[in-house]
N, C-alpha and C positions, 0 to 999 in steps of 0.2 A: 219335845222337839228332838230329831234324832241328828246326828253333824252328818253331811254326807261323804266325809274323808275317811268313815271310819265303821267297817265293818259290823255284820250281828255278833261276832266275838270282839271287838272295840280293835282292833286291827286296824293300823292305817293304809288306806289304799288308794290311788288314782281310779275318781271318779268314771264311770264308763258314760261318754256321752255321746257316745256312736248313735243311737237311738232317735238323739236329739234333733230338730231339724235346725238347719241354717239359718240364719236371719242375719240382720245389721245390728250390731251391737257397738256402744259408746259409752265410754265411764270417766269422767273431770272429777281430779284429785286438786287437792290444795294442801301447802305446809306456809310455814315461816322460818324465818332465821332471823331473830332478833340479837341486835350487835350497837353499839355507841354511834353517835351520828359520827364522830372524825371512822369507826370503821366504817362505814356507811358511804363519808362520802370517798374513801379509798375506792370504794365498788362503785361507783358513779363516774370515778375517774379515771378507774386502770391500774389495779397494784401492782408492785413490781412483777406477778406470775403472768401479767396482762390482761385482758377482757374477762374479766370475772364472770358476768352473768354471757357473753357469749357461749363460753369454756361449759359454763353450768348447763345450758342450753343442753348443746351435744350431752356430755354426761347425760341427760336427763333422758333423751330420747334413745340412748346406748342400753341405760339401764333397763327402761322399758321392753327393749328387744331381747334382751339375757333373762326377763325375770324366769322363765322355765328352767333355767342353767340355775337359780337361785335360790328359787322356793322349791319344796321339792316335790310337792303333787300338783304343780300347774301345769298344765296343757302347754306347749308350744304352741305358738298360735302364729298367723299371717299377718302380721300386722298390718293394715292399711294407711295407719296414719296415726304421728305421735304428735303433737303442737307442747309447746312450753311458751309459758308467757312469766316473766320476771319482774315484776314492778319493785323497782326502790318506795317505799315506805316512810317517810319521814316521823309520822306518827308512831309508830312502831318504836323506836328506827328500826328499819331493817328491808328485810327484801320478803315479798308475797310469792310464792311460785307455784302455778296451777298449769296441771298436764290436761289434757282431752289426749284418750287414745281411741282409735276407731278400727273395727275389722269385723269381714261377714265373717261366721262362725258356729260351731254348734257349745260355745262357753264364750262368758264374760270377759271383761280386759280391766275388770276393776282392781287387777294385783298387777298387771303392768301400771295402769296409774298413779296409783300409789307406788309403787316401784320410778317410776320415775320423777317424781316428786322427792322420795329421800332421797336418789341419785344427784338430783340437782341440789339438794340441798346441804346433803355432804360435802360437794365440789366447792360449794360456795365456802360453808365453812372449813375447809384443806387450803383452798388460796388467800384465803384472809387470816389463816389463824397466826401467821407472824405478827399479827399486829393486834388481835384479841383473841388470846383462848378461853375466853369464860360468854362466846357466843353461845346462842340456846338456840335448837331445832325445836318448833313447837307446832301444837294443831294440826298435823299431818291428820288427811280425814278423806273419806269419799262424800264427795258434794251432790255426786250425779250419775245415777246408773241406769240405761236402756236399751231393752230388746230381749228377745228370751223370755224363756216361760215367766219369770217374776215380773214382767214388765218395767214402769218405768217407778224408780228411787229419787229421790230427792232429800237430804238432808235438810232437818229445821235449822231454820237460821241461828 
């Protein structure tokens, strides 16, 4: 299998996808932030930096719009739509955060999903770390990917 960032001399290069056509393309990323239930329930109820999972929220769909400023062979892309969903976790403890990002395109938005996924999940653990620094970012993954010549991805459970 050849990478396609990387040239017949292994050179890295931005993909040409001019050729490609358009379609509707969608990618749902998921991570966690596992943390002690008392940080847990600070995030439930507002820690002193304020709305935690609000805050993460934006972050999360900021990130997603930068990821070509960040990675460094992604396409800029149109974004048409980032969502971020935040659930507190009691099991865990902690907080579950899963992006859907959506835009017509001739390439994927599976590295803004995932780009916005750490984003949020960085945010979370920056406003809470006065109160636990031995949080863990964990399971960040692509859960779901479709449109485009590979068609549709789903992750096993």
């Amino acid at each position: 299998m050849s990478l396609t960032h990387f040239d017949a001399a292994g050179q890295a290069h931005m993909v040409d996808v001019s050729g490609k056509e358009e379609t509707a393309r969608e990618a749902v990323a998921t991570g966690c932030v596992i943390m002690t239930t008392d940080t847990l329930a600070l995030a439930k109820g507002g820690a002193a930096k304020g709305d935690v999972m609000g805050v993460a929220r934006l972050a999360g769909i900021m990130g997603a719009k930068r990821t070509a400023d960040l990675i460094p062979l992604c396409h800029p892309l149109p974004i048409a739509k980032v969502a971020l969903e935040l659930i507190p976790d009691d099991t865990l403890p902690g907080i579950r955060v899963t992006a859907t990002v959506r835009t017509t395109g001739r390439t994927g938005v599976e590295m803004e999903a995932l780009t916005a996924v750490t984003t949020a999940c960085l945010t979370i653990y920056d406003m809470l770390k006065a109160a636990e620094k031995g949080m863990q970012i964990t399971d960040i993954r692509l859960l779901r990917k479709e449109g485009g010549k590979s068609g549709l991805y789903e992750a096993q459970p």
